[in-house]
C-alpha atoms as one frame of an Amber mdcrd trajectory, in Angstrom:
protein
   0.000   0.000   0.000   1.281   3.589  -0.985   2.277   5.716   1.674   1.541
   8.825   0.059  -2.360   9.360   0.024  -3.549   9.466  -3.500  -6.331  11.388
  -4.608  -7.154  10.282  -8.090  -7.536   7.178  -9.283  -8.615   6.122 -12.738
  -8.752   2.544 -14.951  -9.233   2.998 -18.436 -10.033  -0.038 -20.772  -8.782
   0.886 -23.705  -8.993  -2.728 -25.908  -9.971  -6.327 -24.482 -13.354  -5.670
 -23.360 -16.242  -6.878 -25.381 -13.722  -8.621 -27.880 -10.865 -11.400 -27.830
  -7.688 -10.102 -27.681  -6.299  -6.314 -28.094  -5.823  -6.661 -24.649  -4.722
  -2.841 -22.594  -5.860  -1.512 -19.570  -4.466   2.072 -18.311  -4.260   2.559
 -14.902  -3.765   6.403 -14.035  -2.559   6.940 -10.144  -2.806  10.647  -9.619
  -0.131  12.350 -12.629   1.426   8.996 -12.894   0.315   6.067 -15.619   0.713
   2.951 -16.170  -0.224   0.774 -19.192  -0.939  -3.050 -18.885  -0.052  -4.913
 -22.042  -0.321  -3.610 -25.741  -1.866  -6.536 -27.805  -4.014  -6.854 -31.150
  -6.486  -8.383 -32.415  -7.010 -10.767 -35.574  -9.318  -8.993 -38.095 -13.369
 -10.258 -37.875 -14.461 -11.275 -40.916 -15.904  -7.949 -42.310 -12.950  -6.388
 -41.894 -11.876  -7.160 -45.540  -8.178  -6.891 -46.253  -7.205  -5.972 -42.661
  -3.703  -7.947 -41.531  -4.368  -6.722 -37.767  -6.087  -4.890 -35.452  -4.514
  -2.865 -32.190  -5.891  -0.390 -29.660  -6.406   3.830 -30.407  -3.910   5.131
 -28.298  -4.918   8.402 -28.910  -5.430   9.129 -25.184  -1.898   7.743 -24.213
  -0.410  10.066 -27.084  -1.939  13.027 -25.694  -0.418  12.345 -22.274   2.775
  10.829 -23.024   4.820  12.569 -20.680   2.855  10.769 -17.807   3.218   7.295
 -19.243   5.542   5.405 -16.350   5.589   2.284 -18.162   4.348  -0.561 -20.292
   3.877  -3.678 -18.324   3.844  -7.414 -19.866   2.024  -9.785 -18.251   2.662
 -12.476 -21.008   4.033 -13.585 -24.296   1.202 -13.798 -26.769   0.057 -11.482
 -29.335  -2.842 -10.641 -27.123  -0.367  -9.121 -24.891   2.139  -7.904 -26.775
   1.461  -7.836 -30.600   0.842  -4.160 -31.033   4.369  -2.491 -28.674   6.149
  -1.607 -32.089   3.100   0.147 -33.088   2.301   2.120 -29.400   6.479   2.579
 -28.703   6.801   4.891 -32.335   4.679   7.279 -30.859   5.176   6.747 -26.828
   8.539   6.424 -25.198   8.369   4.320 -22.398  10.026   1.780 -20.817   8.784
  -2.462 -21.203   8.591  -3.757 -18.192   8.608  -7.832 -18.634   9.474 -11.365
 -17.494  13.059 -12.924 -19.489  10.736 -14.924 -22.125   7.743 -12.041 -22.507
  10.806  -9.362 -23.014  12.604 -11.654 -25.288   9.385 -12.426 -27.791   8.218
  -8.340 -27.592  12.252  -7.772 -28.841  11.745 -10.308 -31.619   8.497  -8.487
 -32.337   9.767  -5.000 -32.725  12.892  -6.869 -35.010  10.388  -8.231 -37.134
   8.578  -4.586 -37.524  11.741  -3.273 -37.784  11.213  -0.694 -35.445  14.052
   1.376 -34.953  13.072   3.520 -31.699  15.294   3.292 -28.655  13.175   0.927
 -26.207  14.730   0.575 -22.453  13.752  -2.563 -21.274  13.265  -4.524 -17.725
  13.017  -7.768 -16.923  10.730  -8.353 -13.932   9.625 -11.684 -11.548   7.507
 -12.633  -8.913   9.675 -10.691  -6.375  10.398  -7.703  -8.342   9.246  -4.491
  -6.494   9.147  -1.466  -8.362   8.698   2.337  -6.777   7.288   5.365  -8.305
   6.340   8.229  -7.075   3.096   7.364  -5.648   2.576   3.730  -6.231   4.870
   0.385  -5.760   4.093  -2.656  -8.427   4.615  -6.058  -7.803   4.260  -9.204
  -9.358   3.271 -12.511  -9.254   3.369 -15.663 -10.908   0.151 -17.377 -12.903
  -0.224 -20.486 -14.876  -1.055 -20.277 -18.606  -0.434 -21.878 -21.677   3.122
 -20.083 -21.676   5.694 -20.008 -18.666   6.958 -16.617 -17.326   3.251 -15.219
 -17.067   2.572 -13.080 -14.463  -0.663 -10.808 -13.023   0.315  -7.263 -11.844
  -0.636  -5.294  -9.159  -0.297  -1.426  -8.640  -0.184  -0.185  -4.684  -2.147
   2.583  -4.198  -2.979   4.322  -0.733  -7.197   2.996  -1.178  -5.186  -0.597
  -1.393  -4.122  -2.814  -4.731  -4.983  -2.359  -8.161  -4.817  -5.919  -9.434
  -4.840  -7.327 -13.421  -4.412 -11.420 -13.111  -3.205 -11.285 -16.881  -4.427
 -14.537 -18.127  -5.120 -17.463 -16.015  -5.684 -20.861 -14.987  -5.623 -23.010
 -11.933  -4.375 -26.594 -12.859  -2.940 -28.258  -9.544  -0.599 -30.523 -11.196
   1.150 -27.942 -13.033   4.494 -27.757 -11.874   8.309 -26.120 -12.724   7.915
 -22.899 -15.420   3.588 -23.077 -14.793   3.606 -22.772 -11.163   1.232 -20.100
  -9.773   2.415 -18.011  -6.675  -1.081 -18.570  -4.924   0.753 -17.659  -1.774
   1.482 -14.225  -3.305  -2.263 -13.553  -4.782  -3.724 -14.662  -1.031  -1.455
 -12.210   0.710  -2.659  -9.469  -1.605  -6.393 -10.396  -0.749  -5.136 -10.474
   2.852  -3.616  -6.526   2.742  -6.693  -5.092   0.988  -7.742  -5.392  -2.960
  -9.211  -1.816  -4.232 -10.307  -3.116  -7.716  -9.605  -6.604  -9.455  -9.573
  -6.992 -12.988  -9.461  -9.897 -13.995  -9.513 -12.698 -16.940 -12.969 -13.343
 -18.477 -12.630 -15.108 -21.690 -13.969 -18.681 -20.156 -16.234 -16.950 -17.964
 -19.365 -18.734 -19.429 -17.791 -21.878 -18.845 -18.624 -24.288 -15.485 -16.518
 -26.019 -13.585 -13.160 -26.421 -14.060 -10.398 -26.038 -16.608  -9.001 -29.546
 -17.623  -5.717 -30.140 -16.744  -2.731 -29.923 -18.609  -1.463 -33.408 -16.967
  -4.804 -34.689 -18.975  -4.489 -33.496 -22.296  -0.466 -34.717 -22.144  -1.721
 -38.180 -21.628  -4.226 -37.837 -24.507  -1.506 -36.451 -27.082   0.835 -39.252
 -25.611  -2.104 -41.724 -26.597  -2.945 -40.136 -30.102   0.871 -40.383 -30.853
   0.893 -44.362 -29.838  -2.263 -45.388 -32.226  -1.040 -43.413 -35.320   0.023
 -45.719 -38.063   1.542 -42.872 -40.359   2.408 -39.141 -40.031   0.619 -37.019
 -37.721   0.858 -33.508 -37.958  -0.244 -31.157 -35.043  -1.393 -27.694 -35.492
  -0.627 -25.265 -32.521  -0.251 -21.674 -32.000   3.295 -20.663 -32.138   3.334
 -19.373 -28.646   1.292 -22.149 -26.983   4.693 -23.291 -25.001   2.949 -25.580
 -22.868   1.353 -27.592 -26.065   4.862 -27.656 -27.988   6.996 -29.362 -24.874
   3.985 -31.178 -24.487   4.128 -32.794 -28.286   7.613 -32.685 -28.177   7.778
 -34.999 -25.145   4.744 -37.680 -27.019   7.136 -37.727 -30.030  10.198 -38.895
 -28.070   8.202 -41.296 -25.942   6.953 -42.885 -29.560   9.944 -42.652 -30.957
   9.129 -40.033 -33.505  11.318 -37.055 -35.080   9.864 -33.475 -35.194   9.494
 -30.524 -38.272   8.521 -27.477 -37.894   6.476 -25.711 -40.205   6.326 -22.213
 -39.746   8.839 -19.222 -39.541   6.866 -17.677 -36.520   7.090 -20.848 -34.700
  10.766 -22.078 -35.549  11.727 -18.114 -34.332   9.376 -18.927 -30.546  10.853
 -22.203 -30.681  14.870 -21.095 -31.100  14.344 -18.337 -28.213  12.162 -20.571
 -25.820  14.942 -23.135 -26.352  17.545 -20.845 -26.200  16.145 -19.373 -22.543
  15.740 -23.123 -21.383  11.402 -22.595 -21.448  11.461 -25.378 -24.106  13.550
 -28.817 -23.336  14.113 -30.913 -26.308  15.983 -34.004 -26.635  19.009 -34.713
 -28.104  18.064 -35.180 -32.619  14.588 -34.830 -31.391  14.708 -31.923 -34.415
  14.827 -31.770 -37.944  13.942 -30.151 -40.833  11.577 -30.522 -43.308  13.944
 -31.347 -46.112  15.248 -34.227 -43.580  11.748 -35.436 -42.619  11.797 -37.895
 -45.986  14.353 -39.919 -44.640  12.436 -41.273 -41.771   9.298 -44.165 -42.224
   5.728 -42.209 -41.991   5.351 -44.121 -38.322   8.248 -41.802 -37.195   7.789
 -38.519 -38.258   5.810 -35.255 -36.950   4.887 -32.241 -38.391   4.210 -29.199
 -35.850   2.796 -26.114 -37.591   1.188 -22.824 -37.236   0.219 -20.286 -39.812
   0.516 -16.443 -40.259   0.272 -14.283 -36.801   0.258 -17.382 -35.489  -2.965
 -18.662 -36.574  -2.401 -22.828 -37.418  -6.102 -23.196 -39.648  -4.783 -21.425
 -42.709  -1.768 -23.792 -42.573  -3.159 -27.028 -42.318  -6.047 -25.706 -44.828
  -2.983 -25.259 -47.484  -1.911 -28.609 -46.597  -5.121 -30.289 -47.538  -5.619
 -28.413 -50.430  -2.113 -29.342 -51.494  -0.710 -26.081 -51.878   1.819 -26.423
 -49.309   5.024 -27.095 -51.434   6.501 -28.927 -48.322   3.745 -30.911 -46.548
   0.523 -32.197 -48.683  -2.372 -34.310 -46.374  -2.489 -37.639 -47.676  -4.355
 -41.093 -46.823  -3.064 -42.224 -43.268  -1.895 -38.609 -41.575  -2.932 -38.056
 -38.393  -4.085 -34.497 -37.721  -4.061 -32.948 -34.081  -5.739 -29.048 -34.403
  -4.663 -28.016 -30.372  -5.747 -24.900 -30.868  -9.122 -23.007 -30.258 -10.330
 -20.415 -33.530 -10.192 -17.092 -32.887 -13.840 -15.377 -32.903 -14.628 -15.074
 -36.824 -12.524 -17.934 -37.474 -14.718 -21.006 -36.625 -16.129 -21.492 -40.172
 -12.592 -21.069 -41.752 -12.040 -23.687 -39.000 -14.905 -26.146 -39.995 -14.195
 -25.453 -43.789 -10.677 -26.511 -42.970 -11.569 -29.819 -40.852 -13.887 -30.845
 -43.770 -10.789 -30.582 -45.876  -8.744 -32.764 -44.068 -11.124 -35.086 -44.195
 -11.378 -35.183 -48.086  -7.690 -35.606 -48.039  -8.092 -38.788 -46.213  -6.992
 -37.624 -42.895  -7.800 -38.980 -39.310  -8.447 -35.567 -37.575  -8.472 -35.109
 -33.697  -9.641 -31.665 -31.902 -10.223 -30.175 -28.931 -13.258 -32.255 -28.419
 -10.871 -35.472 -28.390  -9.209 -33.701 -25.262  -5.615 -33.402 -27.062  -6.147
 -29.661 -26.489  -7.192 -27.654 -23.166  -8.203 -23.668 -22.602  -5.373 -21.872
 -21.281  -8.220 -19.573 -19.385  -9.714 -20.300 -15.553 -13.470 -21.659 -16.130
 -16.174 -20.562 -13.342 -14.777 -22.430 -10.123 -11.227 -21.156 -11.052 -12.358
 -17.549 -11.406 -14.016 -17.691  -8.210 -11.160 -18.956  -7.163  -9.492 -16.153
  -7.633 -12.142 -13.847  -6.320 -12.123 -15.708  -2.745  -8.514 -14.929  -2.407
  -8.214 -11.681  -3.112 -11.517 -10.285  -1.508 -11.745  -7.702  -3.871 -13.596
  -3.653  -2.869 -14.475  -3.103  -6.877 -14.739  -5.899  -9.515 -13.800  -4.817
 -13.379 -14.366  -7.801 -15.576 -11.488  -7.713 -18.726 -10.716  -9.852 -21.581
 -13.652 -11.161 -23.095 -16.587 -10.285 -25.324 -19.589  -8.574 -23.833 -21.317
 -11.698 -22.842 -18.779 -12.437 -20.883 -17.627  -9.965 -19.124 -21.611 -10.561
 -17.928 -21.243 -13.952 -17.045 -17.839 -13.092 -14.710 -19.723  -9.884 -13.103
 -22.700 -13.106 -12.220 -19.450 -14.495 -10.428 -18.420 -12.078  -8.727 -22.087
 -11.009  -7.559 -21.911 -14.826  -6.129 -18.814 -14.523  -3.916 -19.927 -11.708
  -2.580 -19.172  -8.153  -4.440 -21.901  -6.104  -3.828 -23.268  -5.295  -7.814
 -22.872  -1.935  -6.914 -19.289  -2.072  -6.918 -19.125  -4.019  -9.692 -18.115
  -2.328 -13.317 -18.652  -4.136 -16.622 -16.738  -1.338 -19.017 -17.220  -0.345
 -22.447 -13.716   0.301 -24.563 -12.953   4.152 -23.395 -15.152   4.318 -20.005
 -12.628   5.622 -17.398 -13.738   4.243 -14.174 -13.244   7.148 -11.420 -12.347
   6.832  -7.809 -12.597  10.283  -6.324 -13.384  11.800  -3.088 -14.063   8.020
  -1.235 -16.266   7.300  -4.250 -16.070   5.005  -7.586 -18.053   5.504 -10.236
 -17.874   5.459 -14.107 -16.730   9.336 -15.417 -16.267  10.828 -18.593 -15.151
   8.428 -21.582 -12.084   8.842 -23.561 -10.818   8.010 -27.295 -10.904   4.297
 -27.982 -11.834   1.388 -30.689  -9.889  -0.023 -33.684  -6.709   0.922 -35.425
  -7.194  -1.437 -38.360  -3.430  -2.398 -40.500  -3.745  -2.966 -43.599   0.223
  -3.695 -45.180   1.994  -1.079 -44.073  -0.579   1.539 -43.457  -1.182   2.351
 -39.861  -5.162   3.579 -39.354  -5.277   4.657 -43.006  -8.069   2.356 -43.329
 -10.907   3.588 -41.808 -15.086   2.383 -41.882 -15.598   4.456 -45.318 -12.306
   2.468 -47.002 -14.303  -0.991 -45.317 -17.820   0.309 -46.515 -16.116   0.886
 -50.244 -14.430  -3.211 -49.884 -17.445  -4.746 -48.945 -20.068  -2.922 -51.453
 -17.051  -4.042 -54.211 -17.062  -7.626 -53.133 -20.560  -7.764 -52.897 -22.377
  -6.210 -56.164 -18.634  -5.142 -58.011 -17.777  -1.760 -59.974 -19.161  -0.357
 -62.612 -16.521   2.214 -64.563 -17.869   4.636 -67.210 -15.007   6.497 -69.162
 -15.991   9.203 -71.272 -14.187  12.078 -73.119 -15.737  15.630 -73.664 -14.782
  18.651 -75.428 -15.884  21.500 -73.536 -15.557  23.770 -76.019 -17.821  22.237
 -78.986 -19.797  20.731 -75.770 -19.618  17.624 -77.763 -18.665  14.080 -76.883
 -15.089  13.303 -78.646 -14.890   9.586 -77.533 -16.984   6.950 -75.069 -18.849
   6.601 -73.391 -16.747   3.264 -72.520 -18.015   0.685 -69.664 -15.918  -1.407
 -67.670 -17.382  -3.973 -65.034 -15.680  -6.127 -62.533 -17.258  -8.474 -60.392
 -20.955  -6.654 -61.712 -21.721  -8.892 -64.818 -20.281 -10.924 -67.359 -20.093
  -7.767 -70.250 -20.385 -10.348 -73.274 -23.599 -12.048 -71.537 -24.750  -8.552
 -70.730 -23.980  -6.598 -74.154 -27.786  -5.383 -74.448 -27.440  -3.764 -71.088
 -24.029  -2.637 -71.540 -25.797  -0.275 -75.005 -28.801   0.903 -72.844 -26.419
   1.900 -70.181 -24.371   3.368 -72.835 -27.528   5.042 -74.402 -28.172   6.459
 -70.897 -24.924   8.210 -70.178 -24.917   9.574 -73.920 -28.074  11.234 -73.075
 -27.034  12.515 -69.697 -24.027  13.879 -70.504 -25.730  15.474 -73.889 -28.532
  17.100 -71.678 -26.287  18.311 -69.220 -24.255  20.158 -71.855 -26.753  21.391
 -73.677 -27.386  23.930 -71.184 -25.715  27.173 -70.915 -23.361  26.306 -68.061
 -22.103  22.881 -67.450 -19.525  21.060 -64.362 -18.278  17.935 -64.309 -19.429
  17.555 -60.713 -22.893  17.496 -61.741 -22.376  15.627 -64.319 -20.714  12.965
 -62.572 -23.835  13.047 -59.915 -26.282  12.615 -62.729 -24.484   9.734 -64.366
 -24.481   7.878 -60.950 -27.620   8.700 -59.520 -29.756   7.763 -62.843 -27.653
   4.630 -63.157 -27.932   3.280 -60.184 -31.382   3.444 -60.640 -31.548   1.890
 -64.033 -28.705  -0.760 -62.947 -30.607  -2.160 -59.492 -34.175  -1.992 -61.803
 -32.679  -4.065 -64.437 -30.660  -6.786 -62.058 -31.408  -5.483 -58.373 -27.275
  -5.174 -58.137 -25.844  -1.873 -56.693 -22.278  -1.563 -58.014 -20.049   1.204
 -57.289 -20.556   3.291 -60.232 -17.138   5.662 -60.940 -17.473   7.980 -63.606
 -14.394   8.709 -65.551 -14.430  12.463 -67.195 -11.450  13.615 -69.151 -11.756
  16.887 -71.656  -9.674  17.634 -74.693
């Protein structure tokens, strides 16, 4: 607890409520703030075109000079995939465990960002001072080691994010949780919790990790030919996990993937990953050894294993093809947006001949607390105020029901909206004023430069197509020299269509011809005419609206 008596105190979602992923919270102590985790978000599907999606840090930028820190509470991209973006515009300094510092580094190298970033490695018995708060740490389990949950001291007590969590009582070494830690900070006085929703909805509780490693160790032992397991690059606890099954089986490993052989080399490298000796090889090698001995362990683009395997069984992979025999282990749960991709893909696989095992086959496990292990944590640290984080709307609902039931009085209880800064302020809590938040959507190499008009133009294009009308006027004679020409993409098939391609010819001959024949003419209103009168005619003749782009050019 602070010693110095602070008189503001704000939290600030700004991403990871009411969505998956994108997850940062601020937490403003007086002048002083602190930022927990900068992740993204994978686009939803009408998002066309978008690569990723992090938080508006607008309000951050406008108060950058208060900005203490960036704290880590894990490895994924959920926690860390947007820093490079947030450190070009806010200098600050990471704040980290070894292997959640060492993966943000490898980020920023692969973004090529070339700002100066000071960096510290924290643990569970790191205590940092500012000037009117201490933060401390301590250890969680999750489907990678070195996570941690954070809490900021204030004077009104502890401001405390779990990260993301489990409770699995066999887990042991890297995965142990410092439950001793989170029951002494329930002891000395919780102010606000925040804490992991995303299995909120969920009863009971989470399977255990020592279950699913006997499943995968089973899986491994029937196979008669390859088997090929799909994970998320940064799912640690899966990859020891298969690497262990293949090496009780007798099997060598490939990897597939540049994002996972870079997680694998550092979590190797840092001693988070133990491999035996020629357990390895690559996927050149991997022909040398009998089907019975070989797996493949993949993952796709940001991590994301179902685009991967779908290239596999399509046989567009020029490395790995699905054939009659393979043995196909998906450990990984779909994004939101991503479950028909998902079901398109497992359909696939099963074309290609195929024997495909998923999460329902227990060979892969949440790496979030269900019901009993979030009130779990909400008996031990006896919270004042409950925030729900991390999770869609529904629930952040369901975990607010949870809280209610351990006894949180509802009116102390805050289920936030991206932006709403929750206010504590002269011995009273209460949501305040709102501030800038929602989507930065990436698109290449463009940073917010796509915004909902940009989306609005891609999805009226892939829906009804364009419709361009090139025509050349002399201004002068106020004659037409050349055109009007048509050309239509994704609209209709122009030689199928060439008796409505001449009345919509004949249409914007006579438009353009009435319009000049007045005294005064502008292409503006020409342009208007043309689209207005052929959208009309267009969505009469096929109920289609393309986007119509008149093309005026004067000689």
């Amino acid at each position: 607890m602070s010693k110095k008596k602070n008189e503001t105190i704000k939290v600030i979602p700004l991403g990871g409520v009411g969505e998956i992923g994108k997850n940062m919270t601020v937490v403003e102590v007086d002048e002083e703030i602190f930022v927990i985790d900068s992740g993204l978000m994978f686009p939803e599907n009408e998002m066309l075109g978008i690569d990723i999606v992090i938080p508006d840090i607008s309000y951050l930028v406008e108060n950058k000079e208060r900005v203490k820190g960036i704290f880590l509470t894990h490895g994924h991209e959920d926690a860390i995939g947007s820093l490079g973006y947030v450190l070009q515009k806010i200098k600050a300094p990471v704040y980290g465990t070894k292997l959640t510092i060492a993966l943000a580094k490898m980020r920023l190298r692969e973004e090529n960002v070339k700002e100066e970033v000071k960096y510290y490695t924290v643990h569970s018995d790191t205590r940092l001072r500012f000037d009117g708060v201490e933060v401390t740490f301590f250890r969680t389990t999750h489907s990678i080691p070195d996570s941690v949950g954070v809490a900021i001291h204030t004077s009104e007590g502890a401001i405390v994010h779990t990260g993301e969590f489990k409770f699995d009582q066999a887990a042991k070494g890297l995965y142990t949780p410092d439950i001793g830690k989170m029951a002494q900070l329930g002891q000395k006085g919780v102010f606000m919790l925040l804490s992991d929703s995303t299995e909120a909805e969920r009863p009971g509780h989470t399977t255990s990790e020592e279950v699913i490693a006997g499943q995968l160790s089973d899986a491994f032992h029937m196979a008669k030919g390859r088997i090929i397991v799909a994970s998320y690059a940064s799912n640690l606890i899966r990859i020891q996990q298969v690497f262990d099954a293949a090496y009780e089986n007798g099997r060598k490993v490939a990897v597939s993937g540049k994002n996972m052989q870079r997680v694998n080399d550092i979590a190797i490298k840092l001693g988070y990953l133990n491999v035996q000796e020629d357990l390895l090889v690559s996927l050149q090698e991997m022909a040398e050894y009998p089907e019975n001995k070989v797996v493949i362990l993949t993952t796709g683009l940001q991590g994301e294993p179902i685009e991967a395997l779908q290239k596999m069984a399509k046989g567009t992979n020029k490395l790995v093809k699905i054939k009659e025999g393979d043995t196909v282990l998906i450990t990984a749960t779909p994004s939101p947006g991503l479950e028909l991709l998902m079901a398109k893909t497992i359909n696939l696989l099963h074309r290609a001949g195929a024997n495909v095992l998923t999460g329902d086959r227990k060979v892969h496990v949440s790496g979030h607390g269900f019901q009993e292990d979030l009130k779990f944590m909400l008996n031990m640290m006896k919270p004042r105020y409950f925030v729900p984080v991390q999770g869609e709307y529904r629930m952040l609902k369901s975990h607010a029901k949870l809280a209610a039931q351990t006894g949180v009085p509802a009116e102390q209880i805050f289920i936030p909206e991206k932006g709403d800064v929750i206010e504590y302020k002269n011995e009273k809590v209460r949501v305040g004023s709102k501030v800038s938040a929602g989507n930065v959507l990436i698109d290449g190499i463009g940073v917010g430069d796509v915004g909902n008009i940009v989306l609005r133009d891609r999805k009226l294009l892939s829906q009804d197509g364009i419709f361009i009308v090139v025509i050349t006027l002399s201004k002068k004679q106020k004659r037409i020299v050349s055109g009007p020409e048509i050309i239509s993409r994704g609209f209709v098939y122009v030689r199928e269509s060439e008796k409505l391609m001449e009345q919509s010819t004949k249409l914007i001959t006579d438009i353009v011809e009435k319009n000049m024949a007045g005294e005064s003419f502008d292409w503006a209103s020409i342009k208007q005419d043309i689209r207005d009168q052929l959208n009309s005619f267009l969505f009469e003749k096929t109920k289609r609206r393309p986007m119509i782009l008149p093309i005026i050019m004067e000689v």
